[in-house]
MDAnalysis code that builds the backbone (N, CA, C; Angstrom):
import MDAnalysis as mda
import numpy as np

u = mda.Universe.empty(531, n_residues=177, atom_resindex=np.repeat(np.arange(177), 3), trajectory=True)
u.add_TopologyAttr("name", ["N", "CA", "C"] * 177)
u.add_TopologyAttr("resid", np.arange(1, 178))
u.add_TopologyAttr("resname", ["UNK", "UNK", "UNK", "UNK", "UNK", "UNK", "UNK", "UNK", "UNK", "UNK", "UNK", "UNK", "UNK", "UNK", "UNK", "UNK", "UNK", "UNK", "UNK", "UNK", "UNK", "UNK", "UNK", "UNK", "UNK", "UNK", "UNK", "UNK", "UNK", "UNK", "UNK", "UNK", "UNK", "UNK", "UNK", "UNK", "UNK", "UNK", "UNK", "UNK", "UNK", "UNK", "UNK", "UNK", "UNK", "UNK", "UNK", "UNK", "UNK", "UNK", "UNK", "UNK", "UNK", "UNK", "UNK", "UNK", "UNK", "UNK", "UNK", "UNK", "UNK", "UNK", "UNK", "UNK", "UNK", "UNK", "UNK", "UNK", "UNK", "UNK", "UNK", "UNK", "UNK", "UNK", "UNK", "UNK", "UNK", "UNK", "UNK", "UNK", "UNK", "UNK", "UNK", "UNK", "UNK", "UNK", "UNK", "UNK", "UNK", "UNK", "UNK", "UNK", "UNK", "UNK", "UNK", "UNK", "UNK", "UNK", "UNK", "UNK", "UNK", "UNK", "UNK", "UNK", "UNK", "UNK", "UNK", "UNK", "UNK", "UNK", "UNK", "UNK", "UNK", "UNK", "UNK", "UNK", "UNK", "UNK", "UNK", "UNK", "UNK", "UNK", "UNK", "UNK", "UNK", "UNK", "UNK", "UNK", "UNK", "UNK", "UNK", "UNK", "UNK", "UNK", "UNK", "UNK", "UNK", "UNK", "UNK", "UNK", "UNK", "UNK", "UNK", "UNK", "UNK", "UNK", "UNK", "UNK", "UNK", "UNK", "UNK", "UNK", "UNK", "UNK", "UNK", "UNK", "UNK", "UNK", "UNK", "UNK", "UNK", "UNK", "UNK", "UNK", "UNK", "UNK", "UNK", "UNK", "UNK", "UNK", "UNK", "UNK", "UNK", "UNK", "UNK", "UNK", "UNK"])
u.atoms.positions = np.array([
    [0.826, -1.194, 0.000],
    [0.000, 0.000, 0.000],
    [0.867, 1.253, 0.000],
    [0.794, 2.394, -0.502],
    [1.255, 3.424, -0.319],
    [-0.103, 4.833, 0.487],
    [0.432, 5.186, 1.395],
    [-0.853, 6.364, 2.053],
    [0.131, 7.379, 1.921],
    [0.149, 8.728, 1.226],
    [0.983, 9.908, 1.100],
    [0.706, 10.691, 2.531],
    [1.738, 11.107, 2.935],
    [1.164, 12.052, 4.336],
    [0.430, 12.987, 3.609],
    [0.053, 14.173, 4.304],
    [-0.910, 15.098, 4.286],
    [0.347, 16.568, 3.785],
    [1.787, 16.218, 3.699],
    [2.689, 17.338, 3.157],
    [2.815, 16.587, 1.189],
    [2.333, 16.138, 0.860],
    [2.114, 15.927, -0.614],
    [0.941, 16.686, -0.797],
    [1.390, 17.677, -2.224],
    [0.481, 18.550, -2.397],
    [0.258, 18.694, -3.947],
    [1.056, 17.767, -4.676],
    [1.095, 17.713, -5.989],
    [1.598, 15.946, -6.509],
    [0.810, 15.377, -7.140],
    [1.870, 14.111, -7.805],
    [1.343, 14.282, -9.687],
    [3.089, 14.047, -10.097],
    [3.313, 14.696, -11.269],
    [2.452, 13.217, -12.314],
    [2.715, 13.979, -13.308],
    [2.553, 12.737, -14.834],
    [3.025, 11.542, -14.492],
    [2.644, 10.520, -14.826],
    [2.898, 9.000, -14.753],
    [3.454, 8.810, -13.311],
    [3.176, 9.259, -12.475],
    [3.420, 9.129, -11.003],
    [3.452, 7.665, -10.505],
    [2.399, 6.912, -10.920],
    [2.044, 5.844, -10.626],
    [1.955, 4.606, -11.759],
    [2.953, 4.974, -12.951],
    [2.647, 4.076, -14.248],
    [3.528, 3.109, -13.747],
    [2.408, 2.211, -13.821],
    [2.580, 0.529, -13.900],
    [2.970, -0.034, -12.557],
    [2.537, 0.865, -11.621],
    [2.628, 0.603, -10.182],
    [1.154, -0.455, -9.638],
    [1.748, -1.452, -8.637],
    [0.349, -2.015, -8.178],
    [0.651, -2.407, -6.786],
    [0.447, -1.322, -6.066],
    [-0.007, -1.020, -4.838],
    [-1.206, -1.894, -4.701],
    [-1.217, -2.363, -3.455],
    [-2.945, -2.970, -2.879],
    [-4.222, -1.753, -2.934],
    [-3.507, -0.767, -2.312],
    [-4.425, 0.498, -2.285],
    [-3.123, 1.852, -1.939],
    [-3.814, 2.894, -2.695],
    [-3.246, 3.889, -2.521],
    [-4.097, 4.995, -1.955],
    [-3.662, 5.982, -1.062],
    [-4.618, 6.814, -0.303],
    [-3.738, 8.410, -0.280],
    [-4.065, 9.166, -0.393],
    [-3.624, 10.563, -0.186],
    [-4.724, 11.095, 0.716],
    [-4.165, 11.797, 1.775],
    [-4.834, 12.143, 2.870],
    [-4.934, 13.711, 2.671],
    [-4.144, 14.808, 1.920],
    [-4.094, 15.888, 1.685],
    [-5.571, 16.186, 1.220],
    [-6.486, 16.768, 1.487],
    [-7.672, 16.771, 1.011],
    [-7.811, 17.714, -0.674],
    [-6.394, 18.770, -0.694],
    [-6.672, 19.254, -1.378],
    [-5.535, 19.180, -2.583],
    [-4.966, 18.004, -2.493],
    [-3.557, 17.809, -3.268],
    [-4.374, 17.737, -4.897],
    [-2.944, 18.512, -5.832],
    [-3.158, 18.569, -6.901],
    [-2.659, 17.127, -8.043],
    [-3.488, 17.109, -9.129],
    [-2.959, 15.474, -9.552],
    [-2.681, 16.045, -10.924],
    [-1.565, 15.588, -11.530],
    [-1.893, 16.285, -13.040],
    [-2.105, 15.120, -13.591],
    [-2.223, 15.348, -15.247],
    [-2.790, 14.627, -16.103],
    [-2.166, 13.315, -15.717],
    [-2.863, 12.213, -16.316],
    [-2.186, 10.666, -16.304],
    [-1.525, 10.158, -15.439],
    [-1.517, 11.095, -14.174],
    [-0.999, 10.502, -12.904],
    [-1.339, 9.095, -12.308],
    [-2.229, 8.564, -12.867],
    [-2.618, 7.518, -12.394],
    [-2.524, 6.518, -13.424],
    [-2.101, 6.472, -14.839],
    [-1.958, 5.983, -15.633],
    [-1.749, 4.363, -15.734],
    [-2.269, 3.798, -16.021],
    [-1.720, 1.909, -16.113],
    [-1.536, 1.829, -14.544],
    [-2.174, 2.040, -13.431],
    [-2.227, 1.764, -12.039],
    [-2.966, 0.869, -12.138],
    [-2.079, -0.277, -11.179],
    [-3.154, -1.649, -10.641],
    [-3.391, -1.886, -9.708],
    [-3.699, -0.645, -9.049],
    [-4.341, -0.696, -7.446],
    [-5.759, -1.478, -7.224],
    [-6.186, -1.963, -6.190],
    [-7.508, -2.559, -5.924],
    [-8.165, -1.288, -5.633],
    [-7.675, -0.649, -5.248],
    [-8.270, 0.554, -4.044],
    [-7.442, 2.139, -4.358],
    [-8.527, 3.317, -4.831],
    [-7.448, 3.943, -4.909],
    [-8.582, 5.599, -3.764],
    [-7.894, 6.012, -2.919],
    [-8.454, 6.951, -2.172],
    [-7.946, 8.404, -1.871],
    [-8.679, 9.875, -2.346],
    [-8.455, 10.890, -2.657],
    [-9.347, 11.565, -2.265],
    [-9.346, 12.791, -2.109],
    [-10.121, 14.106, -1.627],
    [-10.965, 14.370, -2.659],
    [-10.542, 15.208, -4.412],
    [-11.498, 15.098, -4.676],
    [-10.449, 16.014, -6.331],
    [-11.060, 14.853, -7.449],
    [-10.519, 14.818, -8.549],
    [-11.569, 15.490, -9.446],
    [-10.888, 17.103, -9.971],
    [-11.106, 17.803, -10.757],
    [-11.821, 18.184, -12.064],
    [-10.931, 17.037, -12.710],
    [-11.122, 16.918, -13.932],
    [-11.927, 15.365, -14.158],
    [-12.201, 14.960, -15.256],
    [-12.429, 14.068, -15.865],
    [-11.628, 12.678, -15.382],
    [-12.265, 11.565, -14.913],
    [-11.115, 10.540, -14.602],
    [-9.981, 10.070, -16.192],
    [-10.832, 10.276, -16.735],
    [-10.094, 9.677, -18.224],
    [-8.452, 10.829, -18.358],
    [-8.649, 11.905, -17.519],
    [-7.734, 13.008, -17.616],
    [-6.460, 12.032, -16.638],
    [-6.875, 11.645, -15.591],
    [-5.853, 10.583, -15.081],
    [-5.247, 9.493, -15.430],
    [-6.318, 8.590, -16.074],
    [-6.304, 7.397, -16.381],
    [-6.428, 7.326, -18.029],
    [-5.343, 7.366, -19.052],
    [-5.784, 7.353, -20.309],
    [-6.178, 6.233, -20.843],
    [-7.103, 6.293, -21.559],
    [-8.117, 5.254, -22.136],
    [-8.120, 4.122, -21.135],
    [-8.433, 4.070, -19.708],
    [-9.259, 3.767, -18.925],
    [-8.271, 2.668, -18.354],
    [-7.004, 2.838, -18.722],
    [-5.988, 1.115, -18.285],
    [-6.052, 1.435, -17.196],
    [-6.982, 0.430, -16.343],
    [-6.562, 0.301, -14.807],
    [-7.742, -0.498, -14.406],
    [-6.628, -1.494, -13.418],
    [-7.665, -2.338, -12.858],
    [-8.431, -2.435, -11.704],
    [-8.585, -0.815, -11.421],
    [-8.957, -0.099, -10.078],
    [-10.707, -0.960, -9.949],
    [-11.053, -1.427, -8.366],
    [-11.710, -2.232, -8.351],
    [-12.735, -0.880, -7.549],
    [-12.363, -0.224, -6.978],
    [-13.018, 0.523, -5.708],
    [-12.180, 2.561, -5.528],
    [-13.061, 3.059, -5.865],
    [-12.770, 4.485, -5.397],
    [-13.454, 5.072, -4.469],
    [-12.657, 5.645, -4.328],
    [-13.527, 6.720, -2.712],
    [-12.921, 7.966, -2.921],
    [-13.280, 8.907, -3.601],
    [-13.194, 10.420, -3.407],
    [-13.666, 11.003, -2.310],
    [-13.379, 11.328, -1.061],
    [-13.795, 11.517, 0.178],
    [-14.056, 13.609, 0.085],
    [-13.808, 14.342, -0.758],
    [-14.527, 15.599, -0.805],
    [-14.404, 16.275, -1.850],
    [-15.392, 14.830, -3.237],
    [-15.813, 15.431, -3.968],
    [-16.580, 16.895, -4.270],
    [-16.511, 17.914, -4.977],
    [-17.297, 19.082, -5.000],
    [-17.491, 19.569, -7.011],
    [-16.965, 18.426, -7.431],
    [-17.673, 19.138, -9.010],
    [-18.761, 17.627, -9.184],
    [-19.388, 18.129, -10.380],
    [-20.511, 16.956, -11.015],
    [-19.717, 15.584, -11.434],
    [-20.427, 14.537, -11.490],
    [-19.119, 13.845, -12.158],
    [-20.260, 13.278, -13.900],
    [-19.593, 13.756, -14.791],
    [-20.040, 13.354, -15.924],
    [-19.169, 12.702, -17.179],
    [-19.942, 11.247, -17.228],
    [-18.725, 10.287, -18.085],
    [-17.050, 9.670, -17.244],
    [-17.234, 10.219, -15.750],
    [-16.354, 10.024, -15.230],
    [-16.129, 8.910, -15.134],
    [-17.174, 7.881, -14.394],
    [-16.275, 6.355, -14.351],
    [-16.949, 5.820, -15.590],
    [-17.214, 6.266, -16.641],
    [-17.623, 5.258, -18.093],
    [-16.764, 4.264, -18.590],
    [-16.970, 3.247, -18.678],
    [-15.802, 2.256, -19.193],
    [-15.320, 1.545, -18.467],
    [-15.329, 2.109, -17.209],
    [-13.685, 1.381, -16.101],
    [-14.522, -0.313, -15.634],
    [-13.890, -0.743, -16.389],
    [-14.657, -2.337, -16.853],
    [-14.455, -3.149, -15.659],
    [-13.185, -2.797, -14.368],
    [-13.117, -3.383, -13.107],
    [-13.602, -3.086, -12.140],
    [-14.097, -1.615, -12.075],
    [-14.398, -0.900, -10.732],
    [-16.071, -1.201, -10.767],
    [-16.223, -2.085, -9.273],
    [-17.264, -2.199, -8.626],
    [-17.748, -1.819, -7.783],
    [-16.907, -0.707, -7.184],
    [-17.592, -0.081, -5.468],
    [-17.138, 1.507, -6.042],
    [-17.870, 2.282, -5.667],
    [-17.741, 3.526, -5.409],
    [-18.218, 4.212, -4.693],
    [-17.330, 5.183, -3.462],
    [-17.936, 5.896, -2.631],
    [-17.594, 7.232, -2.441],
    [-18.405, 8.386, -2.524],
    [-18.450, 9.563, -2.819],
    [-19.098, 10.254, -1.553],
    [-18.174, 11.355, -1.648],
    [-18.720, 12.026, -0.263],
    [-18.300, 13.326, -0.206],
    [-19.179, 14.686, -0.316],
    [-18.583, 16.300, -0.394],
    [-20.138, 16.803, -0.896],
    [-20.034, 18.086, -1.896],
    [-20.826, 18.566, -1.892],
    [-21.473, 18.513, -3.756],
    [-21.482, 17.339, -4.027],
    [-21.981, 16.841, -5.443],
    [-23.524, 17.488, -5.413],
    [-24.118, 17.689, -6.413],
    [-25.186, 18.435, -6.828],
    [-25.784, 17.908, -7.954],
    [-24.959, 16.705, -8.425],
    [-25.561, 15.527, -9.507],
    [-24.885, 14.746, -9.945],
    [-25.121, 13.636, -10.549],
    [-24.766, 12.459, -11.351],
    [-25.011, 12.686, -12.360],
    [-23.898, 13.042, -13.310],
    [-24.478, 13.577, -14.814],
    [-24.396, 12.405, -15.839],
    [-24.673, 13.120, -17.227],
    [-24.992, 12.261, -18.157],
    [-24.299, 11.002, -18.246],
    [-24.504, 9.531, -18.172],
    [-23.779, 8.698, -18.424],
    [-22.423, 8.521, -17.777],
    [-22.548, 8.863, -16.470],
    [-21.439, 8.956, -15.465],
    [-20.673, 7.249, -15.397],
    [-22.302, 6.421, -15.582],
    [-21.139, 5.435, -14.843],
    [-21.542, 4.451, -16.094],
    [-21.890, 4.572, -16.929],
    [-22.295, 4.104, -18.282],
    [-21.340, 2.775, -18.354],
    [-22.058, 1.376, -18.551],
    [-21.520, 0.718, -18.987],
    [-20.012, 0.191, -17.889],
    [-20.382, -0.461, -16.464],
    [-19.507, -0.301, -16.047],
    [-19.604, -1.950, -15.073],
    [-18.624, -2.666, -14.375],
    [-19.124, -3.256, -13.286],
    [-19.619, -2.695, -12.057],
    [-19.723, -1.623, -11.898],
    [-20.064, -1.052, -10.093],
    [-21.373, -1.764, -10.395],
    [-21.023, -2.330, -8.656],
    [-22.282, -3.015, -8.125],
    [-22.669, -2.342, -7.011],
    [-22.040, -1.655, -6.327],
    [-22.349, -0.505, -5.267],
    [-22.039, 0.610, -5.114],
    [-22.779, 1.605, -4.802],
    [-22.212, 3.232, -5.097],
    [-23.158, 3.458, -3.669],
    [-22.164, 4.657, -2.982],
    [-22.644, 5.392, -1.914],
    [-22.570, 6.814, -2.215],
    [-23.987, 7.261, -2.567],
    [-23.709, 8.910, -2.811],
    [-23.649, 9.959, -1.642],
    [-23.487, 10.893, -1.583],
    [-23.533, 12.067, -0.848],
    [-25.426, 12.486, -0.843],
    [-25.916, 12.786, 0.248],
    [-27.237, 13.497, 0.318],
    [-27.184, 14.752, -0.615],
    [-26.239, 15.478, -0.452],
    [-26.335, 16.762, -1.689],
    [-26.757, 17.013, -2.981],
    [-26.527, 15.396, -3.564],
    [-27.153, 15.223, -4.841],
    [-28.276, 15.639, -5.357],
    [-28.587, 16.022, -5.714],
    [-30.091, 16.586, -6.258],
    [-30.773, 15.429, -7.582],
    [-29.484, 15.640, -8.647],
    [-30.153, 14.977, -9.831],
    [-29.859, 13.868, -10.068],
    [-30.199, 13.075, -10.959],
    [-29.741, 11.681, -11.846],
    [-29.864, 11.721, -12.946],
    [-28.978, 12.262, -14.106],
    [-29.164, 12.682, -15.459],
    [-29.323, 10.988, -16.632],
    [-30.008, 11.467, -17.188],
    [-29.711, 10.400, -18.444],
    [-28.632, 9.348, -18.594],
    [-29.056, 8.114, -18.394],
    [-27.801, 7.076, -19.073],
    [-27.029, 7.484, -17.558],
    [-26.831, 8.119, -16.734],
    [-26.289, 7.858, -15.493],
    [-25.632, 6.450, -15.155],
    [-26.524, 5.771, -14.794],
    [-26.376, 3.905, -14.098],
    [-26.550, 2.842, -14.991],
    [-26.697, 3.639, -16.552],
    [-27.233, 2.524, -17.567],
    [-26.150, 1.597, -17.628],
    [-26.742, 0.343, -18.014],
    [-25.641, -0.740, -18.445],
    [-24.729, -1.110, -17.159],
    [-25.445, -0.876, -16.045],
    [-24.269, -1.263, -14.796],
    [-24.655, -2.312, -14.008],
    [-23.882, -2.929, -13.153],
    [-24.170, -4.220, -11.984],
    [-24.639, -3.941, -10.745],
    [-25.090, -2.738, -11.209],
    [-26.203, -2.517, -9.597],
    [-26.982, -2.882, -9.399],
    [-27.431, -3.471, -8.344],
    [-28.523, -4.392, -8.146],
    [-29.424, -4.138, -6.496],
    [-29.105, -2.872, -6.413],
    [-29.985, -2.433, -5.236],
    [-29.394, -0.807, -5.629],
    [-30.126, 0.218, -5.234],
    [-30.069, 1.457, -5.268],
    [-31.275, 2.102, -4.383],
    [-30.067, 2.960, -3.271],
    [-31.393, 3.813, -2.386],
    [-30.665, 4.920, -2.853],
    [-32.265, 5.694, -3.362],
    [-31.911, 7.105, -3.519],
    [-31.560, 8.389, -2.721],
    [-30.883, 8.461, -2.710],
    [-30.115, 9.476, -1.741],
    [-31.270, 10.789, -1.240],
    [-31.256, 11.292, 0.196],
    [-32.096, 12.192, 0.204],
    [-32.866, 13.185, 0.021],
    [-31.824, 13.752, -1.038],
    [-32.337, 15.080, -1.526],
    [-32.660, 15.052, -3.252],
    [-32.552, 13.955, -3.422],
    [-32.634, 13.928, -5.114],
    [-34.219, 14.355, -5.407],
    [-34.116, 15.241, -6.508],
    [-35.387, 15.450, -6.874],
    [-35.926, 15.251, -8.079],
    [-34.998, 14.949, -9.128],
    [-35.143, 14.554, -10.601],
    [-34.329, 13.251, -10.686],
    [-35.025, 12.326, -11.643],
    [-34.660, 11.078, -12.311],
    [-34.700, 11.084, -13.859],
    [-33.227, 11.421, -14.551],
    [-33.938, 11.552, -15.863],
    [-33.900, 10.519, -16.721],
    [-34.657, 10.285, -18.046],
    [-34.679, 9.127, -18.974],
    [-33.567, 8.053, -19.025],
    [-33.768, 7.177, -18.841],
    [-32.816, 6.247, -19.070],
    [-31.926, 5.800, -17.881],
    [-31.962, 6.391, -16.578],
    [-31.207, 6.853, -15.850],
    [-30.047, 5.388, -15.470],
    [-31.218, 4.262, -15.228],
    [-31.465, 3.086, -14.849],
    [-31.179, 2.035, -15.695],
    [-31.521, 2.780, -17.456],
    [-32.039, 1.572, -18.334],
    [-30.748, 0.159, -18.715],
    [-31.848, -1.040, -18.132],
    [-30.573, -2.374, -18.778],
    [-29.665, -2.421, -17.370],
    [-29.915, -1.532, -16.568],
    [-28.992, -2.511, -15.221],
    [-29.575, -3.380, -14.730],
    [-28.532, -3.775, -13.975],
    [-29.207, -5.646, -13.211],
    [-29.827, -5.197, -11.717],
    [-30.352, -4.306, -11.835],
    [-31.111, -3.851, -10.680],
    [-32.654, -4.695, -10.344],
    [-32.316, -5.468, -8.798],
    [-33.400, -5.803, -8.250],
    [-34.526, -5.332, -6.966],
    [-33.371, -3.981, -7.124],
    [-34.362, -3.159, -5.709],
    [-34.177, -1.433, -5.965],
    [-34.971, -0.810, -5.898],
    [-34.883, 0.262, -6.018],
    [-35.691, 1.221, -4.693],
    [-35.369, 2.147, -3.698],
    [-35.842, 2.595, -2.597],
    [-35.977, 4.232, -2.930],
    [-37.216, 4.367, -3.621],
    [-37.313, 6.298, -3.742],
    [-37.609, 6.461, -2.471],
    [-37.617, 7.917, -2.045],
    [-37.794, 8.767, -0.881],
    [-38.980, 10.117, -1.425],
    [-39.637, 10.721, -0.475],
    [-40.071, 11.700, -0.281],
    [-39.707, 12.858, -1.082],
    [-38.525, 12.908, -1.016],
    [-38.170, 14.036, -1.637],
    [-38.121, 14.077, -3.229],
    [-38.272, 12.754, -3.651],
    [-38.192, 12.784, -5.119],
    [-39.379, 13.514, -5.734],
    [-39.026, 14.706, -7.219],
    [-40.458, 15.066, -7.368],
    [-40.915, 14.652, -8.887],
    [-39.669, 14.493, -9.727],
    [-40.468, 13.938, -10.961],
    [-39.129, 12.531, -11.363],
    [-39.742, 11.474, -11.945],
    [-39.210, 10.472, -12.630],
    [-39.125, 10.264, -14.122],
    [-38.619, 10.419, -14.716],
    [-38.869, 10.453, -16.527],
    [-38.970, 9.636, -17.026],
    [-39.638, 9.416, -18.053],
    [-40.031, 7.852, -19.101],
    [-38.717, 7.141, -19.169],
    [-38.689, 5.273, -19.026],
    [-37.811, 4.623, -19.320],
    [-36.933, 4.762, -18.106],
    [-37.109, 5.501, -17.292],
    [-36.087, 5.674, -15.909],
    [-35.340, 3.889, -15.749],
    [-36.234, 3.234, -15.662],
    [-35.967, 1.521, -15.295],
    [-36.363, 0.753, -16.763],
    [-36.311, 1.564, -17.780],
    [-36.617, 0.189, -18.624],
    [-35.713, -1.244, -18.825],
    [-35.618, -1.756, -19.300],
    [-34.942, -2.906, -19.965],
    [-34.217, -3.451, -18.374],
    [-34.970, -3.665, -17.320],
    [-34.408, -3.818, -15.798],
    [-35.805, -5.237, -15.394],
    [-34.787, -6.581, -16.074],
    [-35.845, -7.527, -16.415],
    [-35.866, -7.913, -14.470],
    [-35.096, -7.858, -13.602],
    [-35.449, -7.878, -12.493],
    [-36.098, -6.994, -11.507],
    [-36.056, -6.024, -12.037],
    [-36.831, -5.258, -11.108],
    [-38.534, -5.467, -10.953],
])
């Protein structure tokens, strides 16, 4: 494992190419990552404050056999961010997110995601094509848009109160639900 103390405040380009740590953790909440820093990493586990840009901006064309992330103070949207990442099954998110945008996790193995209450939305193609198979909607969400759902292996779904509109196809092609 590698855990960076909390005096790392930057890790450069290919920082981590072709490294396979069990898990890697940076505790700096606000450390800077540049491009492809994470590049061809074969961590199980990789744990951070809260990544900027685009994951594909880290990880080019998606080589990594990262199983589990935890951005612990996320604060932008994440859109198209984990699309593709064909290993990662757990994700846990926690800061001040305000949505799940278009096709965030499109086409992916996550079988579990823990969102932040802050969330508000669930955009289009969001969870499509994924191995989730239970989803509670986080407290404050108030929109579900088309497709959000469509073709995951979802067998439980838990709305709340606060939800106020759901859009056509939200769950289609969801032969277990």
């Amino acid at each position: 494992s590698y855990i960076a103390p909390e005096s790392v405040v930057e890790v450069s380009t290919y920082a981590f190419y072709g490294c396979s740590p069990d898990k890697v953790e940076f505790t700096n909440q606000k450390a800077f990552f540049e491009p492809l820093c994470f590049e061809k990493l074969n961590s199980r586990e990789l744990v951070v404050g809260c990544l900027e840009e685009r994951l594909d901006y880290y990880f080019k064309n998606y080589k990594t056999t990262l199983k589990k992330l935890v951005l612990t103070n996320q604060t932008v949207s994440l859109a198209e961010d984990f699309a593709y990442f064909w290993y990662l099954d757990e994700v846990i998110i926690s800061g001040d997110i305000q949505k799940v945008g278009k096709n965030a996790f499109w086409a992916n193995r996550i079988k579990t995601i823990d969102l932040p209450d802050s969330v508000q939305r669930i955009e289009s193609g969001a969870f499509c094509y994924t191995h989730l198979e239970e989803f509670i909607v986080p407290e404050n969400i108030k929109y579900i848009a088309q497709n959000a759902f469509a073709n995951a292996k979802l067998k439980r779904v838990v709305l709340n109160e606060s939800v106020l509109a759901v859009a056509e196809e939200v769950f289609s092609k969801c032969p277990d639900l």
